[in-house]
Residue, then its C-alpha position, 0 to 999 in steps of 0.5 A: x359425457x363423462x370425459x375431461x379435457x387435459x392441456x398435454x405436450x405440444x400445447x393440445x386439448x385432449x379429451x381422457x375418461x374421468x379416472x385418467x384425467x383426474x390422475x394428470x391433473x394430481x400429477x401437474x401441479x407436483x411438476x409445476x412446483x419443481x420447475x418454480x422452485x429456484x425462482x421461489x429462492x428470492x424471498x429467501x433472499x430477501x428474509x437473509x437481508x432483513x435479517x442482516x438488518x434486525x442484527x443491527x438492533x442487536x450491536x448495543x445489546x453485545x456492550x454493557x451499559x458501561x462499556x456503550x458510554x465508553x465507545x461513544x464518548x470516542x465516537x462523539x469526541x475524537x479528533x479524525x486523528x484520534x480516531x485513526x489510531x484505533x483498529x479499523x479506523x484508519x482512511x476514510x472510515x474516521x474521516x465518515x465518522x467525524x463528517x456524519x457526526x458534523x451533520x447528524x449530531x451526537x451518535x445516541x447508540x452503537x446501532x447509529x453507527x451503521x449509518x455512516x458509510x462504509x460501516x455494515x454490523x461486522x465492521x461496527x463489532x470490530x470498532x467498538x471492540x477495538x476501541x474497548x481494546x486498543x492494545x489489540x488494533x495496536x497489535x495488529x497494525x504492528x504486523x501489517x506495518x512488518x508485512x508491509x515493511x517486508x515488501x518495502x525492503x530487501x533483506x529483513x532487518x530489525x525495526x529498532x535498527x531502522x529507528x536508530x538510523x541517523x543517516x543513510x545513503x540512497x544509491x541508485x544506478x542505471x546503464x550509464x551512471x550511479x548517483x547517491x544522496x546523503x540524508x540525516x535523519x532530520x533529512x537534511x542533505x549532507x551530499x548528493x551528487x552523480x557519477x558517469x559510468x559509460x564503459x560498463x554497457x559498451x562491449x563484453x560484461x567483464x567483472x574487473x571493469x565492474x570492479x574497478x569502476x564501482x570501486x572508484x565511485x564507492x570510495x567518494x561515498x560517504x560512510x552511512x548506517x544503512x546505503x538503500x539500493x533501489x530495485x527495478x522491476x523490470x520484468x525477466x520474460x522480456x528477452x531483450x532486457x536481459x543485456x540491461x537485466x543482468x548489468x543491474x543484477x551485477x551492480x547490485x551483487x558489487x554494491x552489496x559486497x563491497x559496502x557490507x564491509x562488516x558483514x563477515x564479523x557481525x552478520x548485519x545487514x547495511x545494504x538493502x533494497x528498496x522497491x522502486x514502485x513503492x517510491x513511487x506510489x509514496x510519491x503518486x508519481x506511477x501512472x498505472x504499472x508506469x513511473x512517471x519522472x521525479x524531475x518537477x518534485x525534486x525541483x519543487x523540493x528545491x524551491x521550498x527549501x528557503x521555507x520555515x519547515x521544509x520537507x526536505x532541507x538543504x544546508x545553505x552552504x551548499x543550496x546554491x550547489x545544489x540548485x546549479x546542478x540540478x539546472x545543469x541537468x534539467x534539459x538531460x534525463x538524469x532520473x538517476x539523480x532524482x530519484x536517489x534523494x527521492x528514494x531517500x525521502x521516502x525510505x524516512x517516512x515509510x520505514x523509520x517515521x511510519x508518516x505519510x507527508 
């Protein structure tokens, strides 16, 4: 029979004269193709990423020989602090770098360095470039540390400023109490104490009641280069907080009028915010978006200060002082206390040292 049989829609057998048949059977195979043409795209994939491999061959080809012998002298040698200094070698990447080169040996080329976790062909480039040029990553670390800076505190002042600090004193008020702590540069605590405020909260926000209480607590606080305002983040959407959201905001407009005293001729700023996050997170003490009490830290404080290089220290005329009031409190939440010489702390080693503890 001259006929063919041909699979059609539906999933039949159909019998079509020679001619007819032969035109679907040229028409199926076009079809078929289009239909599996998005599975075809994986080995196109799979090429890309063996291409990302085979451009790791090419990483000592981009340095003269000089230059090879010069980054891997640093990579083989360098302490983990070392390393930190240069651009993209900060955390845990220096920290890989010293653990693989422990258990491997000597890196023997650039392309080597892929191996060590957290390093793909871009990040290896950028390394070794950065440590052909380390005024470069020295640069930009300058600007990530303003940008940062900038998040940290509130108004911008100038880092030669910061650096000059020799004392500051750090402010932080609630709904029923103001304490401050008085920090030198070496941070040694020159004064920290607490002062109640208990009428601002109750009845009408008159702005003589705020001026005369805050004006009684500013003149028992001693005279500083910068006094660090701590800032909340409550959030403003909540409509119940608005009561306590507003006693802080006029708490702090007050601070920063009546401490900038000469403001007016010289235009600088010596009264700033702080973020109240940020100390914390100094401090590992958030617990999600949450801070937790400073209580147990301040307290830890306070027990070593008797050791050779405290992190904090506590002149020994008036540790004894200062340990009775904090035990007088430590049954009470007076976080305010706390978290002053906390702030304190913190606003040295992020903002003038650049350390972290």
């Amino acid at each position: 029979m001259n006929a063919l049989s041909v699979l059609v829609a539906g999933g039949r057998w159909r019998w079509f004269p020679v001619p007819l048949a032969s035109s679907l059977l040229q028409a199926l195979p076009r079809s078929c193709c289009r239909k599996k043409s998005t599975k075809k795209m994986i080995p196109n994939i799979a090429f890309s990423d063996e291409s990302t491999k085979e451009s790791g061959n090419a990483v000592d080809k981009l340095f003269s020989s000089e230059q090879q012998a010069s980054i891997l002298h640093v990579l083989n040698t360098a302490s983990n602090k070392e390393l930190e200094a240069f651009k993209s070698l900060r955390g845990r990447k220096s920290i890989n770098i010293v653990a693989h080169r422990e258990k491997f040996g000597p890196f023997q080329n650039l392309e080597s360095l892929m191996n060590v976790p957290l390093f793909q062909y871009k990040t290896t480039i950028q390394v070794c470039n950065s440590i052909l040029c380390p005024e470069t990553g020295g640069k930009k670390r300058k600007s990530q540390e303003n940008r940062l800076l900038k998040k940290l505190i509130k108004p911008e002042v100038g880092r030669e400023r910061l650096k000059a600090v020799n004392s500051i004193v750090s402010i932080v008020f609630g709904t029923r109490r103001i304490a401050w702590a008085h920090l030198d540069r070496q941070l040694a605590v020159l004064d920290w104490q607490q002062n109640e405020c208990c009428q601002l909260m109750k009845g009408t926000y008159l702005s003589s009641v705020y001026l005369e209480e805050i004006s009684s607590v500013i003149s028992k606080i001693p005279t500083a280069d910068f006094y660090i305002l701590e800032k909340t983040g409550l959030s403003i959407q909540n409509s119940s907080l608005f009561p306590i959201l507003l006693h802080l905001h006029i708490m702090e407009a007050m601070l920063y009028a009546l401490l900038n005293k000469t403001f007016a001729q010289d235009g600088q700023h010596r009264v700033l915010s702080m973020n109240r996050n940020a100390v914390g997170k100094h401090f590992e003490l958030m617990i999600g978006d949450t801070r937790t009490s400073g209580k147990e830290l301040v307290k830890q404080f306070l027990s070593e200060s008797v050791l050779k290089e405290p992190r904090v220290f506590f002149p020994s005329d008036k540790i004894v002082h200062y340990r009775q009031m904090f035990s007088s409190t430590e049954q009470n939440r007076i976080e305010e206390l706390y978290d002053s010489i906390l702030q304190a702390i913190a606003f040295y080693e992020l903002a003038v040292f650049d350390t972290e503890p």
